[in-house]
C-alpha atoms as one frame of an Amber mdcrd trajectory, in Angstrom:
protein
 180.313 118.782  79.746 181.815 116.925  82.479 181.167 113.121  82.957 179.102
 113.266  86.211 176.842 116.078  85.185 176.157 114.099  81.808 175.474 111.000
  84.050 172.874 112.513  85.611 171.199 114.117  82.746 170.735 110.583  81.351
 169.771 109.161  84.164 166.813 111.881  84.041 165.706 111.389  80.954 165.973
 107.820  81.359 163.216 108.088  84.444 161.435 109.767  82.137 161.207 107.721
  79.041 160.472 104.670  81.399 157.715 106.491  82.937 159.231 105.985  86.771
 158.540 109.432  87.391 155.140 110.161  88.562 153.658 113.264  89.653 151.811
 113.272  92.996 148.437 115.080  93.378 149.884 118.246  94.936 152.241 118.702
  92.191 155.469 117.191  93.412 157.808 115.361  91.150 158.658 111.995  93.159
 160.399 109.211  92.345 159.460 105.776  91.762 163.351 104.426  92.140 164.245
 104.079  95.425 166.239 106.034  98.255 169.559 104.985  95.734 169.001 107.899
  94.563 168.697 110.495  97.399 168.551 113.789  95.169 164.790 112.798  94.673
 163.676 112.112  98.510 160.414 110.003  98.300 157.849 110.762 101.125 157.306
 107.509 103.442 153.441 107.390 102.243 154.698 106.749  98.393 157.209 104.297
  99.560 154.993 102.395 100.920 152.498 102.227  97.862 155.401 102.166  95.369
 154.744  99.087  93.344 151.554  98.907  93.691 149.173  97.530  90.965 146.120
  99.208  90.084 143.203  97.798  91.597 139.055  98.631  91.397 137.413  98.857
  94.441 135.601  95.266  94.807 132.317  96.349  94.061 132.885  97.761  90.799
 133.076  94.534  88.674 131.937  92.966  85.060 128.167  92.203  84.657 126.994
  95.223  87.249 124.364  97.926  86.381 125.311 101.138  86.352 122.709 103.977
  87.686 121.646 105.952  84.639 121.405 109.771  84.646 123.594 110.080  87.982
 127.351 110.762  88.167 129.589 107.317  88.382 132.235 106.827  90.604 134.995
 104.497  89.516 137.907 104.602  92.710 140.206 102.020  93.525 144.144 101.707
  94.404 147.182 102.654  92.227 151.024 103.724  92.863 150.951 106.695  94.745
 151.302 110.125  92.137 150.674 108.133  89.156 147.905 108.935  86.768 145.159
 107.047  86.123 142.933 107.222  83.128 139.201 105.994  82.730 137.100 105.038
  79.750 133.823 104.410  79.530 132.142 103.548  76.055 129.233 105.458  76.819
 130.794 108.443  76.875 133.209 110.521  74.192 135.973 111.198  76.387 138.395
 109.750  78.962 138.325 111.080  82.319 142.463 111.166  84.143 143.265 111.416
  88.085 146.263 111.006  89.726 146.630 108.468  93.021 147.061 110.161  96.095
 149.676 109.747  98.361 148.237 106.821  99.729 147.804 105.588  96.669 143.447
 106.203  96.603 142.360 107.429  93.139 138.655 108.816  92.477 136.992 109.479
  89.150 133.855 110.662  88.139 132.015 109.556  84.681 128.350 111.143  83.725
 125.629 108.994  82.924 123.217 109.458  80.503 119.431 108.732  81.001 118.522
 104.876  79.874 116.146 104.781  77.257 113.161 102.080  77.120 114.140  98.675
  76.107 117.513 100.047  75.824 119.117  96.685  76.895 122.887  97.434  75.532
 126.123  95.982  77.275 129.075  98.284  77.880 132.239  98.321  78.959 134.990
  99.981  81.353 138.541 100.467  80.886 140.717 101.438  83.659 144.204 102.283
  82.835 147.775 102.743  84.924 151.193 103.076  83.491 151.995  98.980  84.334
 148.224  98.124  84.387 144.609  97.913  82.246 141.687  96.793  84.236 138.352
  96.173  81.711 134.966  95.883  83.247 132.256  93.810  80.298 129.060  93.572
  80.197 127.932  96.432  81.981 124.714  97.804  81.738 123.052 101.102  82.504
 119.872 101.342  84.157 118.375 101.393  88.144 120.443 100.037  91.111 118.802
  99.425  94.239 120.395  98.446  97.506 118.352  95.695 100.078 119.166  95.321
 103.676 118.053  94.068 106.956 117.242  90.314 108.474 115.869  86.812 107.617
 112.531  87.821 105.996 114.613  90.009 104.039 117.084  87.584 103.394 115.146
  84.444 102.556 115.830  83.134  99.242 114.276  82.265  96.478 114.632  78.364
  96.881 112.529  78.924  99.744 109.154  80.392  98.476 105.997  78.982  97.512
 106.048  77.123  94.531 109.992  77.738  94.907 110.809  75.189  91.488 108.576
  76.596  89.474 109.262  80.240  90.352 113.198  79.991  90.117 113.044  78.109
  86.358 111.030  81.401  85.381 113.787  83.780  86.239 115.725  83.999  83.318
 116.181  87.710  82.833 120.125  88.320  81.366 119.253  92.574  82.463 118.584
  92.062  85.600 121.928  91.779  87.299 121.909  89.962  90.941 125.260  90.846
  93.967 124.648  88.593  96.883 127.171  90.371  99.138 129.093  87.981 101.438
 128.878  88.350 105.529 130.829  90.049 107.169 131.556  92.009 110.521 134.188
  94.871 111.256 134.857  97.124 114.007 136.001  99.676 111.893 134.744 100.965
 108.340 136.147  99.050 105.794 136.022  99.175 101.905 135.985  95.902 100.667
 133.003  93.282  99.688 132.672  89.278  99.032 130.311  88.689  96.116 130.149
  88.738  92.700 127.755  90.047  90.112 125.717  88.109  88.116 123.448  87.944
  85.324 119.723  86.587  86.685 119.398  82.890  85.758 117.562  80.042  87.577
 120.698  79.131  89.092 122.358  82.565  90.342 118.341  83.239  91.959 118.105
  80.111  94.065 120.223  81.198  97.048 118.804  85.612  96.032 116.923  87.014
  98.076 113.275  86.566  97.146 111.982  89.775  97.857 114.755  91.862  96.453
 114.336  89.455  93.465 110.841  90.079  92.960 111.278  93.663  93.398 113.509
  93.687  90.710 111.860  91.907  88.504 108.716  93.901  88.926 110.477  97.005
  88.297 112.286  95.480  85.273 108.796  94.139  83.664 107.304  97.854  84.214
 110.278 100.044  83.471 112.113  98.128  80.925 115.069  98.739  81.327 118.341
  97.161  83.319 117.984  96.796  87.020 120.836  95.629  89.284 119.767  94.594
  92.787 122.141  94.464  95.856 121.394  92.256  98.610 123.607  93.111 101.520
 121.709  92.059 104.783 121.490  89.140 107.611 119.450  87.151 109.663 118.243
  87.372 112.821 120.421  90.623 113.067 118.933  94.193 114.481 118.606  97.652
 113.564 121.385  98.697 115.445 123.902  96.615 113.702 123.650  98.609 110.917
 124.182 102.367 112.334 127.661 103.782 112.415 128.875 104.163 115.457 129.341
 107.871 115.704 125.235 108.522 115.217 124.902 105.932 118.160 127.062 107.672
 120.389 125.690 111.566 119.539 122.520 110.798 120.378 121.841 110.355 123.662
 118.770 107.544 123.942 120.054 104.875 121.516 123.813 105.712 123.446 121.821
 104.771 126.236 120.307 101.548 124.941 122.746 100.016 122.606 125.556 101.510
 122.388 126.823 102.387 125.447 126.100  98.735 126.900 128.155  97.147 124.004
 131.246  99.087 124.485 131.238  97.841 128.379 131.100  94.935 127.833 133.671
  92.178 127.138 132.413  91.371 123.456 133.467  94.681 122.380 137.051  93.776
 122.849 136.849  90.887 121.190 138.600  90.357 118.109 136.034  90.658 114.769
 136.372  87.775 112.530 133.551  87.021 109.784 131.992  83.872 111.141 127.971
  84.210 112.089 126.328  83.983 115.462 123.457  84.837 116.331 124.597  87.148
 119.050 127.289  88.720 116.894 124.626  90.165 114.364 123.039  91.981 117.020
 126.126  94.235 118.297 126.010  97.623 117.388 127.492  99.339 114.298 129.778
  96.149 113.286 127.231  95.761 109.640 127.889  98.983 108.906 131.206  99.008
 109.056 131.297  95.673 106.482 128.104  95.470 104.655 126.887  99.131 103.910
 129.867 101.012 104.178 131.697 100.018 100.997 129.135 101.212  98.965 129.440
 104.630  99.899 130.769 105.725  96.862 128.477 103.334  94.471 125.159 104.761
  92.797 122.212 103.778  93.521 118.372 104.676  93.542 117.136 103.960  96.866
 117.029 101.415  99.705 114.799  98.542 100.712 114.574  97.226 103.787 112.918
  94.222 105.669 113.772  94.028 109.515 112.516  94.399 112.972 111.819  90.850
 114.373 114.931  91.332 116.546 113.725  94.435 117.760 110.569  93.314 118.207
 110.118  94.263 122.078 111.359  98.085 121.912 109.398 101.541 120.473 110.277
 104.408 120.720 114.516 103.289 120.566 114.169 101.241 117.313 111.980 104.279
 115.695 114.584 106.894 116.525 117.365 103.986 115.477 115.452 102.933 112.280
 115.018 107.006 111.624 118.976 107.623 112.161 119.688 104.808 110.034 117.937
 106.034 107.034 119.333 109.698 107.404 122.629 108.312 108.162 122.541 106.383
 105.056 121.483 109.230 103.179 124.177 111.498 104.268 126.982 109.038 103.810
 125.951 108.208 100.261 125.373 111.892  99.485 122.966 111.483  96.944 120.114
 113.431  98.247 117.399 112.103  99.912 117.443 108.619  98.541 113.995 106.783
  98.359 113.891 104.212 101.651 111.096 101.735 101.605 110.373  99.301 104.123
 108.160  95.968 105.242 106.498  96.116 108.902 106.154  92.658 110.248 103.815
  90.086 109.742 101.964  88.199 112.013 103.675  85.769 114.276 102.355  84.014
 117.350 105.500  83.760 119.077 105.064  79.938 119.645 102.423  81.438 122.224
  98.983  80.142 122.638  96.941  83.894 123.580  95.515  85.361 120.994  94.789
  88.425 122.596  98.854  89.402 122.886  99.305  92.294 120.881 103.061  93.243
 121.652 103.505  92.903 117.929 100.879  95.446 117.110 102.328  97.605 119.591
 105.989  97.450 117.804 104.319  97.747 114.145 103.056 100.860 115.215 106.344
 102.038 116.256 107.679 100.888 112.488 104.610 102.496 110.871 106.384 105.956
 113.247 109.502 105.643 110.991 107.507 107.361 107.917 107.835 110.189 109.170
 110.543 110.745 107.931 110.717 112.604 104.303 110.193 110.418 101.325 110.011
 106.822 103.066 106.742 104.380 102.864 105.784 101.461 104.456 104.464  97.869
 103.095 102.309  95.879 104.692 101.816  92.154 105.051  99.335  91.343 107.717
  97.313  89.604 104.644 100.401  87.326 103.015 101.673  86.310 107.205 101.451
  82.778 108.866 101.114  83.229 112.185 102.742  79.896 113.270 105.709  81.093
 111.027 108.548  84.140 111.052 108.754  83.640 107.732 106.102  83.432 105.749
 107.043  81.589 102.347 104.703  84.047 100.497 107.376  86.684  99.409 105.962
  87.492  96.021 103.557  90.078  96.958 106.127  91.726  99.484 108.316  92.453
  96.882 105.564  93.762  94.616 104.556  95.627  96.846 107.812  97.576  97.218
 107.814  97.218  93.388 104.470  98.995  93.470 105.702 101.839  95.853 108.874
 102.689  94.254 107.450 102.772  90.596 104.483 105.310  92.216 106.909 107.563
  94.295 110.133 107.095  92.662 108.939 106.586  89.345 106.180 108.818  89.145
 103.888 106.228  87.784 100.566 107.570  89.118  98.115 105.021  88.531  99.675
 102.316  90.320  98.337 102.181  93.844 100.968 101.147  96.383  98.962 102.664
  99.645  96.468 100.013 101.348  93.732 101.016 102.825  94.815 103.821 106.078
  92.432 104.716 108.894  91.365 108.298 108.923  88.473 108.580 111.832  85.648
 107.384 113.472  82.106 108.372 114.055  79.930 106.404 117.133  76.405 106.017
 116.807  74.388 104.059 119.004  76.512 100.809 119.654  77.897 100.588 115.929
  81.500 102.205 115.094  82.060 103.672 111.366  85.661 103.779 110.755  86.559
 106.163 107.631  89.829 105.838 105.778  91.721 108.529 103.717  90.180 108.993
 100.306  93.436 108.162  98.198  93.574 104.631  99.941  89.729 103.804  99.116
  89.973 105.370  95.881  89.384 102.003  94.036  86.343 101.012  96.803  86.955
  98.677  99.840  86.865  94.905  99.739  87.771  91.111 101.315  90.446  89.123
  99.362  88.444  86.266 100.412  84.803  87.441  99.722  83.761  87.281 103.181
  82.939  90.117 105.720  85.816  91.617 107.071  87.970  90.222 110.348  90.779
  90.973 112.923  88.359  94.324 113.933  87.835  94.777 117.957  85.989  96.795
 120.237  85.886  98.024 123.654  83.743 100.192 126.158  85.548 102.571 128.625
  86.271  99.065 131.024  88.891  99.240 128.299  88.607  95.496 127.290  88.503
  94.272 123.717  86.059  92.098 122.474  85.842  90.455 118.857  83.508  92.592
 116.889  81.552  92.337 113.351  82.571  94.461 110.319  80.669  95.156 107.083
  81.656  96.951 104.512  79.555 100.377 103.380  81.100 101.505  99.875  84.527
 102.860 101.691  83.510 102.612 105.105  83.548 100.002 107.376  80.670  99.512
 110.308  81.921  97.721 113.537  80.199  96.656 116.548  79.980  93.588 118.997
  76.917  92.883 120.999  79.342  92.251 124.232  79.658  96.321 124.208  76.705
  98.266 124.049  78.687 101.710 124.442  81.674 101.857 122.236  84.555 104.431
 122.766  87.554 102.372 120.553  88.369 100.544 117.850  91.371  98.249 116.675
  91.908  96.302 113.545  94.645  94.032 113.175  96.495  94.746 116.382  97.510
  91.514 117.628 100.534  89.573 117.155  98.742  87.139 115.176  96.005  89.008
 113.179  95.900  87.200 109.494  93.660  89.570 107.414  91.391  89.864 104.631
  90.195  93.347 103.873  91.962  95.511 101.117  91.328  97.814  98.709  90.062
  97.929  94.970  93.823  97.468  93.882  94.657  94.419  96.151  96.345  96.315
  99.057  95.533  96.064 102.314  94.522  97.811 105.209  96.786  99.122 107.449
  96.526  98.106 111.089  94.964 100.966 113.566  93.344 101.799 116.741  91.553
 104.853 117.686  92.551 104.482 121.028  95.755 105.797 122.537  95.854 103.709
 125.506  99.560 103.022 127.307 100.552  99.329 126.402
C-alpha cells in the first residue's frame, strides 16, 4: 500500500477512535477537524457550533419538580451532529438524540404518575462526548406556572402577619423559581432564577399567592409541587401576548398593537431594566418571561392582573381570551387549566362612592370564562378599598387552591364557586334575587353575622339607591324605601364595594346586576 493512501486510512480511524467524527441529524458524516482537511467539507452551520459544550436550557436545573404522568422535555445546546444521551433514574432506559445543525438537541423522557406521600428525590444525567451535565434533587409531582402584575407579584414579606407566616413555610417538596425580569423584542429562550427548595428564607421575596397556592395544593394532594412565578408589576395584559395574535386580530391590532409599533419606543433598544411604562408595551413579556417555558411541563396557569387595564372591556376580554389560547397552543399540552383573580375593591384615591368603573371592568374579567376550562376567584370580601393591594393574600391563593383541586383535581367536595346570581323575581317593592343551586348548595350567609351589604336598587329613573338585604334560606330579599317600583338590582358593583355575604363554604358572592344598562 502506498504511503499516502495509508496516511489517510490512519488518519480515519484516528477521527474515529477520538470520537471527532459526529454524525449530523440527516445522516451526514461531518467533521469536527477543521477545513485542514478539505476531503470532509463541514457545512458553515456546524462550524459555527463546533466546540461547543453541552448546555441545558436554563430552566431545567437541580431542585425543580418535574410534572408527573406527562412526557418531559430535556433540550438544550451541544456540538452540532453529535449525540446526546439522557438518563433519568426514574426510568429503565436512556433516551439518545443527536444536535442539529445548529447545534439544538430535544429529548423526550415519560413520566410516571406520583404516588401519595411519594416525596423521593431524583436525578438527571445529561451526557455529550466532552461533557456530563447532572440535575439532583429533582422531584416528581405538579408544576404550575403564575403570571400577571403587583397583586400577583406581592411577596410574602408583605402579608398580614408576614413574620409569622414566612417562619411556617418550611416545606423541602415544595420547590419555589422566582424568574428574573426581563423584556425582549424577540422570543428568546433563556431565564434568570434559580430553583429552590421552600424555606423561610427562599419565601420572603415569593410571591404570596402563588405560595399559598402551592402550599394548599401540597397539604391536600401530598405530593411535590413546584411553583413558577414569572410575572410583573404594574404591567398589562398585552405585554404578555405574542405579537403575531396581536397583529391577526384586528381590534386589539387596533388598540395596542398597532399604536406601539408607530411609535418611537418601539425602536428603541430592549434592555432589562423596569419602568413603569416599559411593562405596558405590547408582546415584549412574552417574548422573555413566558416564552422559554414553552417546552417545560406544567399543569396549568394562574393569573392575577388587570389593574392596568382597568379602564377598557371589551379589548382586555378578547386580549385576556387570546392570551390564554395562545398560551395553550404554544405549550401544546391541551387545554391547560387557566385560573384567574378579578380585582378587588379600590377607591382610586377618589372620594365618590357611587363610581363603579371598577364593577364595570370586573364584569368584563368575569367575560373571560367563557372560555373552555377557565374559572374565576373572587375577592371583593378580602379588598381594602384605600389599598391596590390588599395584604390579605392567603385566601386568594386558597381560593385558586380550592378551584384547581375541584376542576383539575377532581376533588368534588371542595367548593371553589361563591355564591353566582341566577334571576330575579319583583313583588311589590321587594326584589328576590336567586342564585344557581351548586353555589348555595351549603346555604347562604354573612362572614360577619350581620345582614347582608353592597346590594342597590333602582326604579326605571335608572338611579341607584342603597337598599336592605336579608337573607331567606338561599335567597336574598332586597328593597329600599327610596324606590317604591323596582326594575334592577346590583350587588357589589362599585369600585369600592367591601363585602360580607358568602356561602356555607366561605366563598363569596359574585358581583351582579340584573340590569344591562350602557355604562
Amino acid at each position: 500500500m502506498k504511503g499516502a493512501a495509508l496516511k489517510n486510512i490512519f488518519l480515519i480511524a484516528f477521527l474515529f477512535i477520538s470520537g471527532s467524527l459526529v454524525w449530523a441529524s440527516s445522516g451526514v458524516q461531518l467533521s469536527a477537524c477543521g477545513p485542514e482537511y478539505p476531503g470532509l467539507p463541514v457545512p458553515r452551520d456546524v462550524q459555527a457550533s463546533r466546540g461547543k459544550k453541552l448546555k441545558l436550557a436554563s430552566v431545567l436545573q437541580s431542585r425543580m419538580v418535574v410534572q408527573q404522568n406527562k412526557p418531559f422535555k430535556v433540550w438544550g445546546q451541544a456540538a452540532a451532529g453529535q449525540e446526546v444521551r439522557v438518563f433519568a433514574d426514574w426510568v429503565k432506559t436512556s433516551v439518545a438524540v443527536n444536535a442539529d445543525n445548529d447545534g439544538t438537541f430535544i429529548a423526550m423522557i415519560n413520566v410516571p404518575p406520583v404516588k401519595r406521600g411519594d416525596l423521593s428525590s431524583h436525578t438527571l444525567r445529561v451526557y455529550s462526548a466532552d461533557d456530563t451535565v447532572v440535575l439532583d434533587s429533582l422531584l416528581i409531582g405538579e408544576v404550575w406556572l403564575c403570571s400577571g402584575q403587583s397583586n400577583m407579584q406581592f411577596a410574602m414579606k408583605e402579608v398580614v402577619n408576614a413574620e409569622a407566616e414566612i417562619a411556617g413555610a418550611s416545606f423541602p417538596a415544595i420547590r419555589l423559581l422566582n424568574v428574573a425580569l426581563n423584556f425582549s423584542a424577540e422570543p428568546v429562550d433563556e431565564i434568570g432564577g434559580k430553583w429552590t427548595e421552600c424555606t423561610p428564607a427562599s419565601v420572603r421575596n415569593f410571591s404570596a399567592v402563588a405560595y399559598y397556592f402551592g402550599q394548599r395544593l401540597f397539604k391536600t394532594l401530598d405530593v411535590p409541587v413546584g411553583i413558577i412565578f414569572s410575572g410583573i408589576g404594574a404591567s398589562t395584559v398585552q405585554a404578555f401576548v405574542p405579537q403575531e395574535v396581536l397583529e391577526k386580530d384586528s381590534l386589539l391590532n387596533a388598540v395596542y398593537l398597532d399604536p406601539y409599533l408607530k411609535s418611537p419606543k418601539s425602536k428603541e433598544k430592549i434592555d432589562p431594566g423596569f419602568t413603569f411604562e416599559k411593562v405596558t408595551r405590547p408582546f415584549l413579556l412574552y417574548n422573555a418571561m413566558i416564552h422559554p417555558f414553552l417546552n417545560f411541563p406544567i399543569r396549568g396557569f394562574c393569573w392575577y392582573q388587570g389593574e392596568t387595564n382597568y379602564k377598557e372591556r371589551e379589548s382586555f376580554t378578547r386580549a385576556t381570551q387570546s392570551l390564554i389560547k395562545s398560551w395553550r397552543k404554544n405549550f401544546g399540552q391541551g387545554e391547560l387549566p387557566f385560573y384567574y383573580v378579578q380585582i378587588a375593591p379600590f377607591d382610586h384615591d377618589m372620594k365618590d362612592p357611587a363610581l363603579a368603573f371598577d364593577a364595570f371592568f370586573r364584569e368584563a374579567q368575569e367575560k373571560v370564562s367563557d372560555v373552555n376550562n377557565t374559572a374565576m376567584v373572587v375577592t371583593m370580601d378580602v379588598g381594602d378599598a384605600k389599598s391596590l393591594h390588599p395584604e390579605n393574600k392567603k385566601p386568594v391563593g386558597e381560593r385558586l387552591a380550592f378551584t384547581a383541586l375541584n376542576r383539575t383535581y377532581y376533588y368534588s367536595r371542595i367548593d371553589y364557586k361563591g355564591p353566582h346570581y341566577m334571576n330575579y323575581a319583583i313583588r311589590g317593592n321587594k326584589v328576590t334575587i336567586s342564585f344557581c343551586p351548586e353555589t348555595v348548595h351549603r346555604g347562604l350567609r354573612t362572614s360577619n353575622g350581620i345582614q347582608p351589604f353592597c346590594f342597590q336598587v333602582a326604579g326605571k329613573d335608572r338611579k341607584f339607591y342603597p337598599a336592605k338585604a336579608i337573607i331567606n334560606h338561599d335567597r336574598v330579599i332586597v328593597g329600599s324605601g327610596r324606590v317604591k317600583h323596582p326594575v334592577a338590582v346590583r350587588y357589589a358593583f362599585t369600585n369600592v364595594a367591601v363585602t360580607n355575604l358568602e356561602n356555607g363554604s366561605g366563598l363569596p358572592a359574585v358581583p351582579f346586576r340584573t340590569d344591562n344598562w350602557e355604562e
